[in-house]
C-alpha positions, 0 to 999 in steps of 0.5 A: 661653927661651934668647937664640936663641928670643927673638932669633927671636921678635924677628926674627918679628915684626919681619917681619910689621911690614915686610910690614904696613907697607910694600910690601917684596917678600915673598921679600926679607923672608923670605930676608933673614930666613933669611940673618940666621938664619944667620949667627947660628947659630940654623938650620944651612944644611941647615935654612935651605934645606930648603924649596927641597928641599921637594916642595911648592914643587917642585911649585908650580913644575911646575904654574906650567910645567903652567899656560903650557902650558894658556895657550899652547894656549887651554886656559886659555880653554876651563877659564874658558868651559865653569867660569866662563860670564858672571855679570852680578854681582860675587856671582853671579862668586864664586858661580860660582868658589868653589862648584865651586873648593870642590868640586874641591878636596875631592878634590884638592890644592888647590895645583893647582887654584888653581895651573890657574885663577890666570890664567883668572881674571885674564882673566875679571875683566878680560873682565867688568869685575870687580877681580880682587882681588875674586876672587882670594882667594876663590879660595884661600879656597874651595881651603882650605875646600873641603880640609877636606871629605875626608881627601885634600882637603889633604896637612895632613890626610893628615899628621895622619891618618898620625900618629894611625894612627901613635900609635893604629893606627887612622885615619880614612875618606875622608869621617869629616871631612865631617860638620865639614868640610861645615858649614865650607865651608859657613860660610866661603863664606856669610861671603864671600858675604855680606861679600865688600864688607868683606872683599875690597879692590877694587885696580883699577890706576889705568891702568884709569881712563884716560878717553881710551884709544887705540882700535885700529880692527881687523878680523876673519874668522868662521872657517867651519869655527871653533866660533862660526858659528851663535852669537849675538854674546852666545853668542860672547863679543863682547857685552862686551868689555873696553875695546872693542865689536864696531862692525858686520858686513860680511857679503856686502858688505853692512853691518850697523850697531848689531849686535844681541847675538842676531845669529848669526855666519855663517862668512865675516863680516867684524867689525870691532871698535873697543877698546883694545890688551888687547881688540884682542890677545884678539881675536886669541887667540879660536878662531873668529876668524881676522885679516881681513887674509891677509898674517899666514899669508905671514909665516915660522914658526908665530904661536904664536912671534911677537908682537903690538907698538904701533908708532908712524909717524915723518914719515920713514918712507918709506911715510907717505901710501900705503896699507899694501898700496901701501906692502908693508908685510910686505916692507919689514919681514917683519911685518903691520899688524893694526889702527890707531889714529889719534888717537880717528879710526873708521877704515873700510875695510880694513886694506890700505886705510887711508893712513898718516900720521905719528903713526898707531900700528900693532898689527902682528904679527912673529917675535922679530927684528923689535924688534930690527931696527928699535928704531933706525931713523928709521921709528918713533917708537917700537917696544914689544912687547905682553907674552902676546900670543902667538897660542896654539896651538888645534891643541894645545888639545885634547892640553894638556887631556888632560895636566892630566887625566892628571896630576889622575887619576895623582895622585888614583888614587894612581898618582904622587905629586903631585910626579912627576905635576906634573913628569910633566906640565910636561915632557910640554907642553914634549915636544909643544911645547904650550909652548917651553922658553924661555916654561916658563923665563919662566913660574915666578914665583920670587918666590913659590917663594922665599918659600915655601921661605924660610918653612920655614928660618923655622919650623925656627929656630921648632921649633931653638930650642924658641920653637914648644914654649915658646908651644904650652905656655903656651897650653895652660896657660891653658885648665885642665882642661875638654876643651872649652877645652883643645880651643879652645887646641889649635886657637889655638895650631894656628891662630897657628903656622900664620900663622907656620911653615905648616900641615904643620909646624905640624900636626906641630909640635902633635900630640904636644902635642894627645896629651899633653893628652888623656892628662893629661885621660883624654880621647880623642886623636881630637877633638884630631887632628880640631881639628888638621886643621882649624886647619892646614888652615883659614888665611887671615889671612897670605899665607904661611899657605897657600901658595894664599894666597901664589899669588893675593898678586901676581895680587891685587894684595894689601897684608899688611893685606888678608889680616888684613881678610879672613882674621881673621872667616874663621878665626873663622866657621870656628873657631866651626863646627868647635870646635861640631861637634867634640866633637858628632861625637866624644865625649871 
């Protein structure tokens, strides 16, 4: 091999022993990789950029704007009610996910997918107490396999399709790979099931573990004409809260204390809740739910631009020992208390009721300007803005939604690319305003898009330097003339360049390779290009392998180990499933 390919190999592997054994940003280490790449010679700066030109992390960064107009709507929380209900086991919750995860993406682009159910996932972990790190690679994973399912399920295997009709002037049928991809899917979510224990980390936060939390004392309305009148408390989603329960009911004047979970909502209740901030700014996002006090409607602008702050009362504040009502709060600071919190006090009564006293934290709504008005004043002891507390936009629900469809049918139909259909949708909810330009901004996570498109630069110094060629080789060599070993090689070394370069180059990468040894053996290419499919397609022990298992490696809150942990026993359930079928579905 010449000096650049070792010097890549080194440069490789270097890499992979930073992102084992340390917690270096991804996107630093793979874009400091491709600058030193670079400035060696070894890829041009059209190569090493290419990936920022690709379509798909153009896409991934359409939907990311796609997904913050599903959020900011409430469609989020609508996708995680009606797909997710409310398991009462941690296995019953990945049941629930990766079956119809695995479904949905047999038909379409897994990226989406994973891309419209990251953060209702993360919502639905934290509202069911269950760590999220449990449940985010299973959702890549159950993408993944659900892929291998059709011919459309992954854009690896419409690439490797493309090049056999390509090389043999004959393709394969929608459903030729279910015979394979069904027992696959179905190996790799029984593994998960199973061993979800030892594959998956539990990487709770240690500010989940606090034992004395601030409690907010907060009071709500049942909206009459609100989807939840008639539903019983658990049916409502008020049963199990994050961090906080529902403490009684005030209905007709009349309390009613220790509120059964079969109690039905009737339009007009007054609940008051007692729980930490998280479950305090849920409250205020559930359709059905309306704040108690009315002050929050005489604020100017819509809700949906203002947020939710902690805000807490210094002994100078001029209102300190009058009520908030007495004291106008709204008027003096153009923002509403929503709830209180007293040092572990149950407060009762009415928010405009309740006398504050130095030290009291409020959890008041406001419009942009209020921080920074007052960060200053002598009024607070300290003023912090409650990140994606955002009121969201119920009326838009319904119009977010029909975009997401739009965009899934457009693409599947064939209509759009699924590059013109994301950016089709990602402008439309910013047009009809399901989302503002500056949260669609806020709402891309680069980190990401730069290490996905920073791997392509590093596969291109791969393939430059002949370094991909020189390894395919020598490990088909080592599997001599028997097509059932030669078979297992091509998949190896399909399976190790994927971890690597990604799937679509390395599918590309080793096609021609897979063809020239089923001439040499007189055997058919057909069995090859299938092992390639699924060796591309089924990746899971690197986060970069797949770009869903590079979505879900920050909202996971995962280490680099914890792919190998996980990923290595499901590239080897699924590895033995495929390479047994393969040469059973199609004969040499």
């Amino acid at each position: 091999m010449p000096i650049e390919a070792w010097f890549t190999a080194a440069l490789i592997l270097g890499m992979l022993v930073v992102l084992s054994l340390s917690r270096a940003a991804p996107d630093l280490v793979f874009v400091g990789g491709v600058v030193l790449l670079l400035l060696t010679g070894i890829i041009s700066p059209a190569q090493a950029f290419s990936g920022f030109a690709n379509q798909g992390v153009i896409t991934v960064g359409a939907l990311y704007v796609v997904v913050a107009g599903l959020r900011e709507t409430g469609g989020i929380q609508w996708i995680g009610h009606r797909l997710l209900g409310r398991p009462r086991s941690l296995r019953r919750a990945q049941l629930r996910l990766t079956a119809p995860v695995a479904f949905i993406s047999a038909f379409l682009n897994n990226t989406p997918v994973v891309g419209m159910l990251i953060p209702a996932v993360a919502d639905w972990a934290r509202k069911l107490r269950f760590p999220v790190s449990r449940l985010m690679m299973p959702l890549s994973f159950a993408a993944i396999l659900g892929g291998t399912i059709t011919v459309i399920g992954t854009s690896t295997n419409l690439v490797v399709n493309g090049l056999l009709i390509e090389r043999t002037g004959a393709g394969l049928n929608l459903f030729d790979v279910a015979w394979v991809g069904v027992p696959v899917t179905l190996a790799g979510l029984a593994l998960m099931l199973l061993g979800n224990r030892w594959l998956f980390p539990d990487r709770r936060p240690a500010i989940g573990e606090i034992d004395d939390p601030r409690e907010y004392t907060l009071e709500m309305l049942v909206d009459p004409k609100g989807p939840l009148v008639g539903r019983s408390i658990e049916e409502a989603g008020l049963r199990n809260l994050p961090g906080g329960f529902l403490m009684e009911i005030d209905r007709d004047g009349t309390l009613l204390p220790a509120v059964s979970p079969q109690e039905r909502l009737r339009g007009g209740d007054r609940l008051i809740f007692v729980g930490v901030v998280d479950s305090m700014v849920d409250l205020q996002k559930m359709r059905g739910l309306t704040p108690a006090t009315h002050q929050v409607f005489k604020l100017d602008g819509h809700r949906a631009d203002r947020a939710l702050l902690e805000v807490v009362v210094s002994d100078t504040c001029p209102i300190v020992g009058e009520t908030v009502r007495d004291g106008r709060f709204r008027n003096r600071y153009n923002a509403v208390v929503i709830a209180v919190a007293r040092n572990g006090e149950r407060l009762r009564g009415k928010i405009g009721e309740i006398r504050l006293r130095p030290g009291d934290t409020l959890l008041v709504e406001a419009g942009p300007a209020f921080l920074a008005q007052n960060r200053n004043r002598r009024d607070f002891f300290l003023i912090s803005q409650i990140d994606g507390s955002a009121t969201p936009r119920h009326e838009r629900g319904l119009l977010a939604l029909g975009i997401l469809a739009a965009m899934v049918a457009s693409a599947t139909a064939g209509l759009l690319s699924m590059l013109e259909a994301a950016l089709a949708a990602a402008a439309l909810m910013v047009v009809t305003r399901c989302v503002t330009l500056e949260t669609a901004r806020s709402s891309i996570d680069w980190p990401v898009l730069f290490t996905i498109a920073a791997a392509f630069g590093v596969g291109a110094a791969m393939e430059t330097t002949g370094l991909a060629q020189t390894l395919a080789h020598a490990l088909t060599g080592l599997a001599g003339p028997h097509p059932w070993a030669q078979l297992a090689m091509i998949y190896l070394a399909t399976a190790v360049f994927t971890a690597l370069i990604t799937n679509n180059a390395a599918a590309v990468l080793m096609f021609p390779i897979a063809f020239a040894v089923a001439g040499d053996l007189g055997a058919s290419p057909l069995p090859f290009a299938i092992a390639i499919m699924f060796a591309a397609s089924a990746s899971f022990a690197t986060p970069f392998g797949y770009q869903t298992n590079l979505m879900v490696y920050g909202p996971g809150g995962y280490h680099f180990t914890d792919y190998l942990r996980a990923g290595i026993p499901m590239n080897l359930a699924t590895a033995a499933v495929a390479l047994t079928l393969i040469p059973l579905v199609w004969s040499w």
